[in-house]
C-alpha positions in Angstrom: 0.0 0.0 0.0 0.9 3.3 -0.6 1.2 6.9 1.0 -0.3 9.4 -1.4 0.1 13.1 -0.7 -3.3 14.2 -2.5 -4.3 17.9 -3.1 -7.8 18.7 -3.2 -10.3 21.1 -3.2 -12.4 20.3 -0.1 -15.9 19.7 -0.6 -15.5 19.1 -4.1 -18.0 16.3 -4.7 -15.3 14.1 -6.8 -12.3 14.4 -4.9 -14.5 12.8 -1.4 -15.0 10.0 -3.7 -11.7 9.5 -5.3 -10.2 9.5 -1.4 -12.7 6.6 -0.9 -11.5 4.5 -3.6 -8.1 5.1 -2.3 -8.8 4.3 1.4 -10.5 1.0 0.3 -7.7 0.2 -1.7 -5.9 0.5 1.7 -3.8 3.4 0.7 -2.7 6.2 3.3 -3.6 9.5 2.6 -1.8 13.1 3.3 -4.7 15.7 2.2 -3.7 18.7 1.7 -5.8 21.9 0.3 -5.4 22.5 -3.4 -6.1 25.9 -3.1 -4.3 27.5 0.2 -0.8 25.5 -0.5 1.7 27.5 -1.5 2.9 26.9 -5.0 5.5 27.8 -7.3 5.8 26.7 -11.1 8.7 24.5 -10.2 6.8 22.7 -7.8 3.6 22.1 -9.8 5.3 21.4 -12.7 6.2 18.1 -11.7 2.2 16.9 -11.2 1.8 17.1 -15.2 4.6 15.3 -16.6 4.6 15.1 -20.4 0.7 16.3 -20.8 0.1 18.8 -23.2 -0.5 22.4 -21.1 -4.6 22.2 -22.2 -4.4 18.8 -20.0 -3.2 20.6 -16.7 -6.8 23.1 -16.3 -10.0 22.8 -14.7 -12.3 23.8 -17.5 -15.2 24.1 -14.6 -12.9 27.1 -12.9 -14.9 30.4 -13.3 -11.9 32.1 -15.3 -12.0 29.7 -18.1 -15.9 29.7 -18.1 -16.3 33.3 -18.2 -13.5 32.9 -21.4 -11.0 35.2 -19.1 -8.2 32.5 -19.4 -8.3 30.1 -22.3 -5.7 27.3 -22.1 -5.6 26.7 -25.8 -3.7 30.2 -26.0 -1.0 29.2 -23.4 2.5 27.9 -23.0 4.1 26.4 -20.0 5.4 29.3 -18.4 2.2 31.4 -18.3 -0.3 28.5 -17.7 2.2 27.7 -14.8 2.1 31.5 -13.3 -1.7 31.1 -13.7 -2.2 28.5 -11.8 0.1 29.7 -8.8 -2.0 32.8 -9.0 -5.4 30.8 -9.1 -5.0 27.6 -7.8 -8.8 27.0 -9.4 -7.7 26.9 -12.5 -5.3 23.6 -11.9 -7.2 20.0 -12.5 -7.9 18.5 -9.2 -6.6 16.0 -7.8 -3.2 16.5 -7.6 -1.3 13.1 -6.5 2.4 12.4 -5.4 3.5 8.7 -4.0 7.0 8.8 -3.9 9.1 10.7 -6.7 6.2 9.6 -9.4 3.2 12.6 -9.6 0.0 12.6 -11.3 -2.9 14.9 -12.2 -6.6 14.1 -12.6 -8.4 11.1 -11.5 -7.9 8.1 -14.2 -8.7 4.9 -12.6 -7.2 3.0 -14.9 -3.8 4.6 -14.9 -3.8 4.8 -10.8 -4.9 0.9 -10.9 -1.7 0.1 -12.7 0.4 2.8 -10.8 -0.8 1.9 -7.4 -3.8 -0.3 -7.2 -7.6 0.2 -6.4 -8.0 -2.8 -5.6 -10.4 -3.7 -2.7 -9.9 -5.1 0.6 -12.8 -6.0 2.5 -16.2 -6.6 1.4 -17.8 -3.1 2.5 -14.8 -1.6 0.6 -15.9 -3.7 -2.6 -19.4 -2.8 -2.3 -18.2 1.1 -2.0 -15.6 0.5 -5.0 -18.4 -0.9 -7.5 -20.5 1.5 -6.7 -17.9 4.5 -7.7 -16.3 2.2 -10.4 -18.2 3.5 -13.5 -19.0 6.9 -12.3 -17.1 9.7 -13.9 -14.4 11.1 -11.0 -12.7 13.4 -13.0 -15.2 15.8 -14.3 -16.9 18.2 -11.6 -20.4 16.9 -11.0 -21.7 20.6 -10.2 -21.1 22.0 -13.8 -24.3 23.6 -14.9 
């Protein structure tokens, strides 16, 4: 099992359930708040490896719904100064286990990083019922 630092926007609908399918995986978690850490380009960078730079938003933040920011018309530097300044704008979760980090919620990808397997029975029933849900797009867009 595996200690994942996970930054999230708390009370976001999503991220409650993508802790769940960690926990029943039997994964630690270190939650932190997305939006009151203290970031720097060089320490975000890291979360979106080799993703293209229209991969690293949240199209659900108000700036990019009001068309204030459009991601399409940015490169690394000024998507990354963005985001410092308005941490809404970065795709939630972020996810570090080790020196390996990762942005959004694929559960495909984090089965074959990590595992979301299961362990008990209550945690299988909880699992199948999150299993074909969507986790990475915000439930609350209108």
């Amino acid at each position: 099992m595996a200690t994942v630092i996970f930054y999230e926007k708390p009370g976001c609908i999503n991220n409650t359930k993508q802790k769940l399918l960690l926990q029943a995986a039997g994964h630690q978690l270190e939650v932190h708040n997305l939006l009151t850490e203290t970031w720097t380009p060089e320490a975000l960078r890291p979360f979106f490896g080799d993703l293209p730079v229209t991969a690293w938003f949240n199209y659900t933040a108000p700036l990019i719904k009001s068309g204030e920011v459009d991601p399409k018309m940015l490169d690394e530097s000024a998507a990354l100064t963005l985001m410092v300044q308005y941490p809404l704008l970065i795709r939630r979760p972020l996810m570090q286990v080790d020196d390996r980090y990762s942005v959004g919620f694929d559960q495909a990808e984090i089965n074959a990083w990590i595992g979301l397997q299961p362990l008990g029975v209550i945690q299988k029933e909880t699992v199948a019922s999150l299993r074909n849900q969507d986790l990475q797009s915000c439930p609350r867009q209108s």
